[in-house]
DSSP file (Angstrom, degrees, kcal/mol; ACC not computed):
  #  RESIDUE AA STRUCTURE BP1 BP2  ACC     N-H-->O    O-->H-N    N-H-->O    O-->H-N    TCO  KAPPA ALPHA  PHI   PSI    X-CA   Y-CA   Z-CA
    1    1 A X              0   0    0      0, 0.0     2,-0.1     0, 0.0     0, 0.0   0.000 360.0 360.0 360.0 145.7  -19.9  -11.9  -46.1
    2    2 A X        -     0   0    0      1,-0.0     2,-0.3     5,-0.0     0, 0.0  -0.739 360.0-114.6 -92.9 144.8  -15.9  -13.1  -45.5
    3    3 A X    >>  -     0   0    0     -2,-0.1     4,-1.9     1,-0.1     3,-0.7  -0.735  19.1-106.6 -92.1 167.2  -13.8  -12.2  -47.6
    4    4 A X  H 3> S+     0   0    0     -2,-0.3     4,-0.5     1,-0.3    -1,-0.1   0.708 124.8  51.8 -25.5 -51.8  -11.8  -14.7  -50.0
    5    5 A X  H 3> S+     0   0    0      2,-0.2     4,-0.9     1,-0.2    -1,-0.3   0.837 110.7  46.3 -62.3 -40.6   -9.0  -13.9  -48.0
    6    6 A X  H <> S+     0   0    0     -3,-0.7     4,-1.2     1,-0.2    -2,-0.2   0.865 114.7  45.7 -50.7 -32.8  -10.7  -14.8  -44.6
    7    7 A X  H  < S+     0   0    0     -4,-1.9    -1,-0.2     2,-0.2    -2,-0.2   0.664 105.0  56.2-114.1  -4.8  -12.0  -17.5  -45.6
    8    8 A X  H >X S+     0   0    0     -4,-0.5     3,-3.6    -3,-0.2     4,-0.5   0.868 109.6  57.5 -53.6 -95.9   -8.7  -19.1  -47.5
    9    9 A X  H 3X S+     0   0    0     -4,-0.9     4,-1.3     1,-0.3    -2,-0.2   0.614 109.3  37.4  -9.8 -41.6   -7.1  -18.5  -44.0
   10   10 A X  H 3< S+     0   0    0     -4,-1.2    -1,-0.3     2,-0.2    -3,-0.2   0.758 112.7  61.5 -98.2 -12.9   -9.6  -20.6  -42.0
   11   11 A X  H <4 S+     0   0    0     -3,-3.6    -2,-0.2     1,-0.2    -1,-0.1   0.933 108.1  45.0 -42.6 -67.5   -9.7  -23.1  -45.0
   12   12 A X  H  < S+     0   0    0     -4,-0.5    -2,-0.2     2,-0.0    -1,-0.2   0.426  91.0 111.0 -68.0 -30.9   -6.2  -23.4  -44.3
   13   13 A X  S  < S-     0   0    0     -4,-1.3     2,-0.4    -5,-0.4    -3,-0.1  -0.032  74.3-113.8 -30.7 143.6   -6.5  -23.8  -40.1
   14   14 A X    >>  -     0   0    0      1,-0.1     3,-1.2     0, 0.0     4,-0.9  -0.788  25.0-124.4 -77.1 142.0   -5.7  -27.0  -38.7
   15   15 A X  T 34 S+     0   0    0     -2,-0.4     4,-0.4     1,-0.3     5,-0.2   0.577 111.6  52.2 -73.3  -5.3   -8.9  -28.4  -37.3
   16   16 A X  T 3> S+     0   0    0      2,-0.2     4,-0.6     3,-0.1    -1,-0.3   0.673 106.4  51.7-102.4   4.7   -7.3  -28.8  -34.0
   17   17 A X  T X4 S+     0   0    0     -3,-1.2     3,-2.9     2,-0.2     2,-1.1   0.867 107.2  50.8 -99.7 -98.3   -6.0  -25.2  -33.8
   18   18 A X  T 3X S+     0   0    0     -4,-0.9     4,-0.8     1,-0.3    -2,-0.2   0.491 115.3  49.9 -81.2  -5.0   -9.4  -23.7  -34.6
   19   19 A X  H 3> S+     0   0    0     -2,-1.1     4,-1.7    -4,-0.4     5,-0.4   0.820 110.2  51.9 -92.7 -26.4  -10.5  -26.4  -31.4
   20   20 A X  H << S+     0   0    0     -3,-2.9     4,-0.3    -4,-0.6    -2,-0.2   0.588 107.4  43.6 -60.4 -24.8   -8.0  -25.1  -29.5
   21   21 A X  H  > S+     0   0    0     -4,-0.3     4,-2.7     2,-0.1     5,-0.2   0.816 113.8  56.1 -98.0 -34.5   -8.7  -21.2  -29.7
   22   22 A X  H  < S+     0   0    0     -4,-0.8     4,-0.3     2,-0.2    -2,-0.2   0.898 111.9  38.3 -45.5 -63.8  -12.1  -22.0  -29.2
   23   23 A X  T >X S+     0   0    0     -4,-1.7     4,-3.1     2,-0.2     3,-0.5   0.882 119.5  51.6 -42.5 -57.9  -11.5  -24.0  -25.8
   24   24 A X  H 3> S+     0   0    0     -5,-0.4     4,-2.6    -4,-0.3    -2,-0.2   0.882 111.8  38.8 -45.5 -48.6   -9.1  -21.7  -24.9
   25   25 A X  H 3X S+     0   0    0     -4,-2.7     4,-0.7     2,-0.2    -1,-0.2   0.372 111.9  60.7 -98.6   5.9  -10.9  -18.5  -25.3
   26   26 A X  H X> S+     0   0    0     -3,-0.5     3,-1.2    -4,-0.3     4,-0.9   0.901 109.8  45.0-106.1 -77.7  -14.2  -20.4  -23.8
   27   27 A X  H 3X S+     0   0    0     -4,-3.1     4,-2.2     1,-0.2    -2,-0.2   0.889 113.0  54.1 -24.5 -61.6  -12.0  -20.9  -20.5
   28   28 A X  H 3X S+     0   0    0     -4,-2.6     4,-1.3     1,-0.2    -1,-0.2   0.815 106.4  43.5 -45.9 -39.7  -10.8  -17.3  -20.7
   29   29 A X  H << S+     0   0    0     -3,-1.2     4,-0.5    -4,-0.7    -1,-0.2   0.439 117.1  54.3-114.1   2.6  -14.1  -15.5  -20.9
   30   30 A X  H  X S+     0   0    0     -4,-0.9     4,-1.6     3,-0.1    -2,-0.2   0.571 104.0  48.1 -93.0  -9.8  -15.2  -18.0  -17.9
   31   31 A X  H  X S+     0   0    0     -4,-2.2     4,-1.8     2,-0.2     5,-0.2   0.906 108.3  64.2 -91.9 -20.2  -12.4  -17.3  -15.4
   32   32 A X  H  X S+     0   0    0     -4,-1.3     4,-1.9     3,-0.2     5,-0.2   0.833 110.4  37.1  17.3 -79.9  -13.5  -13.6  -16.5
   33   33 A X  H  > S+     0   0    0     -4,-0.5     4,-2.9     2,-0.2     3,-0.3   0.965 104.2  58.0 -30.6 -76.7  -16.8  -14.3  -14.9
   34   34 A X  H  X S+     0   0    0     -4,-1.6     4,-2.2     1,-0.3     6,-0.2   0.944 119.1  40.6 -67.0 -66.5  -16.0  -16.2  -12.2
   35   35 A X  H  X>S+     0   0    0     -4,-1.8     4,-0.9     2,-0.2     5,-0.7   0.780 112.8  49.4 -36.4 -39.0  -13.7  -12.6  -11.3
   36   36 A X  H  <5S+     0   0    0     -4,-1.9     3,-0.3    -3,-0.3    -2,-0.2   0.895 114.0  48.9 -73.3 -67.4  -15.9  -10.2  -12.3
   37   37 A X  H  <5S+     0   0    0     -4,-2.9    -2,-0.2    -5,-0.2    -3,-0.1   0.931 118.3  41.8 -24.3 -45.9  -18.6  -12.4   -9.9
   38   38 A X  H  <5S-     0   0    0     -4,-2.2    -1,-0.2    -5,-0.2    -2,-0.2   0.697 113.5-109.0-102.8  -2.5  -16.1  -12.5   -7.1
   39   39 A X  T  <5 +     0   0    0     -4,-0.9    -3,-0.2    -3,-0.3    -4,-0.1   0.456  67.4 143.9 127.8 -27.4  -14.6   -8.9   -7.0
   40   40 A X      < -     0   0    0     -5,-0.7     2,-0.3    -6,-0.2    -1,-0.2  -0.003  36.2-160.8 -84.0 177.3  -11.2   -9.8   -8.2
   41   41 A X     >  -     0   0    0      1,-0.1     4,-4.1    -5,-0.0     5,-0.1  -0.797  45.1 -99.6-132.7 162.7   -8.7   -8.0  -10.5
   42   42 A X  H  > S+     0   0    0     -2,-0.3     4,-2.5     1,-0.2     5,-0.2   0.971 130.5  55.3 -44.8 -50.8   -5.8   -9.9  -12.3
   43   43 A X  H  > S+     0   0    0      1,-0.2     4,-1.9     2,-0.2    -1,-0.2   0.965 110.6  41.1 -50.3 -61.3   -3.8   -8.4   -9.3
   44   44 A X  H  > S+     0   0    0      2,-0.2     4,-1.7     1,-0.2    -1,-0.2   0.937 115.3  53.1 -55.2 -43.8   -6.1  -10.1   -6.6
   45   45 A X  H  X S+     0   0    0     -4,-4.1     4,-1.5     1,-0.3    -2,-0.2   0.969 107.3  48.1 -52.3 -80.2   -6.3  -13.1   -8.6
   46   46 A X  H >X>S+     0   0    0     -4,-2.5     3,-1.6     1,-0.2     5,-1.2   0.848 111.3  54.9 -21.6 -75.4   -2.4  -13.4   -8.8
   47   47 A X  H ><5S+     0   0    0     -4,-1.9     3,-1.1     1,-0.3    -2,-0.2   0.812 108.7  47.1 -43.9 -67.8   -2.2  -12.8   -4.8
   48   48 A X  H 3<5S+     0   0    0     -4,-1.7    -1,-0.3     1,-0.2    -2,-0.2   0.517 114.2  42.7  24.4 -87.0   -4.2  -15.4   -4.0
   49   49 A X  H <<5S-     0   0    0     -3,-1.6    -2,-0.2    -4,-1.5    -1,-0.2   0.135 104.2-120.5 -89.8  -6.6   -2.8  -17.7   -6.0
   50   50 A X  T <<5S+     0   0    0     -3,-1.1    -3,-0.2    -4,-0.7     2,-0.2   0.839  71.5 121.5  61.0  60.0    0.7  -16.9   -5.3
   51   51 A X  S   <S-     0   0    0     -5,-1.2    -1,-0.2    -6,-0.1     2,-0.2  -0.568  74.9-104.7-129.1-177.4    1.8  -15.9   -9.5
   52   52 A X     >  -     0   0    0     -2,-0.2     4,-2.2     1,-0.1    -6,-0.0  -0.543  39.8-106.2-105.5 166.3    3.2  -12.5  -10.2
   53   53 A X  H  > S+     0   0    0     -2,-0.2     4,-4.0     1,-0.2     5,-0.3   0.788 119.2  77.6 -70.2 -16.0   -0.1  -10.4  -12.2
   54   54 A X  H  > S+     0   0    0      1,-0.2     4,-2.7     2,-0.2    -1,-0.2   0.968  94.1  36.1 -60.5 -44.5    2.3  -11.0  -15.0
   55   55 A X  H  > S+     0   0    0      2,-0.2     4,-1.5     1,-0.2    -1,-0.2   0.895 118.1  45.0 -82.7 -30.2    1.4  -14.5  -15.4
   56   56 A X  H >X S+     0   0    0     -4,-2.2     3,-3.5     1,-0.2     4,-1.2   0.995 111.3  55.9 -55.5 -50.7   -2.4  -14.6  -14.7
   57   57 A X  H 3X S+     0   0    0     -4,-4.0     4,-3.6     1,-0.3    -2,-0.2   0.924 114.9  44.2 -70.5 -39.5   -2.4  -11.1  -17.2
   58   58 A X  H 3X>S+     0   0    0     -4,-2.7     5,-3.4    -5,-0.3     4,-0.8   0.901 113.3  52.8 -64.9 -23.3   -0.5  -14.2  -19.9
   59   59 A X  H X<5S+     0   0    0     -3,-3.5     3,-1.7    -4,-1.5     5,-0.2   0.991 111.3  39.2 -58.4 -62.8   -3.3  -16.7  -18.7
   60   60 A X  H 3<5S+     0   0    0     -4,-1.2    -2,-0.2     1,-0.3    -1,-0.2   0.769 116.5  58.8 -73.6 -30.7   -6.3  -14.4  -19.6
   61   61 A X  H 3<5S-     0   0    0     -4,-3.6    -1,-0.3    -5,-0.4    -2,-0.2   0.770 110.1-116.7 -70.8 -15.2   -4.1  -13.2  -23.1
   62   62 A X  T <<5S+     0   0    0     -3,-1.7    -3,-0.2    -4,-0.8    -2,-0.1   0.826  77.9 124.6  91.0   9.2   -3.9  -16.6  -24.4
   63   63 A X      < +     0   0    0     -5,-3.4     2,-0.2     1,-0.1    -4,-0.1  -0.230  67.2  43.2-117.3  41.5    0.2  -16.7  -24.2
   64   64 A X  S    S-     0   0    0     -5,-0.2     2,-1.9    -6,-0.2    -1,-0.1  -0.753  80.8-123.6-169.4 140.5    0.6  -19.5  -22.3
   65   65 A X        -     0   0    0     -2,-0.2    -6,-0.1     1,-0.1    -2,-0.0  -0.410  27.2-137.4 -87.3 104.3   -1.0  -22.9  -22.2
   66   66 A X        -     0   0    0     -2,-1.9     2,-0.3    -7,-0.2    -1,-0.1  -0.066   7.8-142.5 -93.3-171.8   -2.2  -23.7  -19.6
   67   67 A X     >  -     0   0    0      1,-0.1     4,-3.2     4,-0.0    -1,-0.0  -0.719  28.9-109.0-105.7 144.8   -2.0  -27.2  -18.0
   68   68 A X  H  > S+     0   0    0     -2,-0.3     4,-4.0     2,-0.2     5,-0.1   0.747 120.7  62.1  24.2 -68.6   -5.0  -29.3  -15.8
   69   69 A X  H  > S+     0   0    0      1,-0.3     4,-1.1     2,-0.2     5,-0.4   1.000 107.8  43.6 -68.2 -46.2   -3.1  -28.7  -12.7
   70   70 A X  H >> S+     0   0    0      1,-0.3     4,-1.8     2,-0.3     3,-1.6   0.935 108.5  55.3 -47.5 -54.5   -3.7  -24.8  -13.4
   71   71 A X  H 3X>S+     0   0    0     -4,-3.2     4,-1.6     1,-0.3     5,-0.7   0.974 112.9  41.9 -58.8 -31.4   -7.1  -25.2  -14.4
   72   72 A X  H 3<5S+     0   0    0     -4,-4.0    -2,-0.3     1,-0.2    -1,-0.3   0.631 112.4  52.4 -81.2   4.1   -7.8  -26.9  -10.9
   73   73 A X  H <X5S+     0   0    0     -3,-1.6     4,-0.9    -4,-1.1    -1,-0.2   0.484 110.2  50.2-120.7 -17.0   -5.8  -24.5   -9.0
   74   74 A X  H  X5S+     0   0    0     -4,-1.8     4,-1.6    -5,-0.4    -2,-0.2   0.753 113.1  47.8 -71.5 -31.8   -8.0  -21.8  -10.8
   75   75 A X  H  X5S+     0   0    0     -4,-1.6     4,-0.5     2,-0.3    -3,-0.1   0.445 109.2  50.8 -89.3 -41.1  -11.2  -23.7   -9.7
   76   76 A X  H  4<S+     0   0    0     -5,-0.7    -3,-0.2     3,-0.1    -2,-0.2   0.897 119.4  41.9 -80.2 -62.1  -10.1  -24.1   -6.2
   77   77 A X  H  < S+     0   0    0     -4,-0.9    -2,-0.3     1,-0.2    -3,-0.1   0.889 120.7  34.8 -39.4 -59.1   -9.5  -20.5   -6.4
   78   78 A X  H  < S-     0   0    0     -4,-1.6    -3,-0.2     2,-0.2    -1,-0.2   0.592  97.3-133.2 -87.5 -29.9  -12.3  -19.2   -8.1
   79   79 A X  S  < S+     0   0    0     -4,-0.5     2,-0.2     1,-0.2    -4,-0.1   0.522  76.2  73.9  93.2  -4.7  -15.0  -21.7   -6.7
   80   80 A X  S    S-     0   0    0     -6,-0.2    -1,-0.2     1,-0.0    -2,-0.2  -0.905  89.8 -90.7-151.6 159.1  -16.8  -22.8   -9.7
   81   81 A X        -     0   0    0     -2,-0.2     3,-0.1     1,-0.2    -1,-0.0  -0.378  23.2-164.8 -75.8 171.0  -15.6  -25.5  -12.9
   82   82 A X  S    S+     0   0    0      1,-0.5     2,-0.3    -3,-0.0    -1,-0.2   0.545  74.9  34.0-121.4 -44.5  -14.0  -23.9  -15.3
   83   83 A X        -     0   0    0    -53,-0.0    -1,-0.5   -12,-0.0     2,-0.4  -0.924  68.6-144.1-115.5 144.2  -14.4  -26.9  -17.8
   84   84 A X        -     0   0    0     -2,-0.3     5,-0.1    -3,-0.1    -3,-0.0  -0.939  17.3-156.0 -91.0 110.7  -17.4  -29.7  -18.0
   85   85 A X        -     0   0    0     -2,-0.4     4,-0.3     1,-0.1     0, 0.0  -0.298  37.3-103.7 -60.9 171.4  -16.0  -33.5  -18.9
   86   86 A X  S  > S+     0   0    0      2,-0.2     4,-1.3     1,-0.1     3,-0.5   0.721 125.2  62.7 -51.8 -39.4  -18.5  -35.5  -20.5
   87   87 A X  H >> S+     0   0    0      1,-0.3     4,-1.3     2,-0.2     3,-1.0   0.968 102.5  57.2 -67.7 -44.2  -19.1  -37.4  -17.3
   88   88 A X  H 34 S+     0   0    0      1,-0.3    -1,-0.3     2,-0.2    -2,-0.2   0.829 104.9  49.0 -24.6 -54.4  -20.1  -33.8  -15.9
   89   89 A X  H >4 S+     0   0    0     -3,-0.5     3,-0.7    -4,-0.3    -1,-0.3   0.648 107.2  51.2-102.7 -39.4  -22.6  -33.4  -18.3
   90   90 A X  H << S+     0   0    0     -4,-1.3     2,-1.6    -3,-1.0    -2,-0.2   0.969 110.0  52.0 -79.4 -76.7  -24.3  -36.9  -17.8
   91   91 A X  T 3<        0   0    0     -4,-1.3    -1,-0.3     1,-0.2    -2,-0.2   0.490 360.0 360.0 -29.4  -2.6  -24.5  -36.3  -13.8
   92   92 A X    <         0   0    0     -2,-1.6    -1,-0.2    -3,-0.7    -2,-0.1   0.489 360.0 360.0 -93.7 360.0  -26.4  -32.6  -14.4
């Protein structure tokens, strides 16, 4: 059971903030994967990709938004989608 307060709070969410952490954190715990799959640490990841570990470690926190080009330059990296479009979904 939530409490009153919990559940005022998400009351109170913008519906595009609660799509947004959702997406976000849906991305996160799949570039996760894809790293845990291939071997990597933040650090390897980072090398790679030419970023300091600082900015992947802000990628994987959620402190930074990231953009398209980032997701495809994570997906070239990493070897596998990170996000499905619709049109994805139809082709499967």
């Amino acid at each position: 059971m939530r409490s009153k307060v919990a559940q005022r709070i998400q009351d109170e969410t913008p519906q595009e903030v609660r799509i947004f952490v959702r997406q976000y954190t849906d991305i996160v715990v799949r570039i996760n994967e894809l790293m845990q799959e291939k071997g990597y640490s933040q650090k390897d990841l980072a090398a790679k990709m030419n970023k300091k570990p600082s900015e992947i470690n802000k990628w994987l926190k959620g402190n930074h938004n990231l953009t398209l080009k980032t997701l495809a330059k994570l997906e070239a990296e990493l070897g596998a989608p990170l996000i499905y479009t619709a049109r994805e979904h139809a082709h499967a």
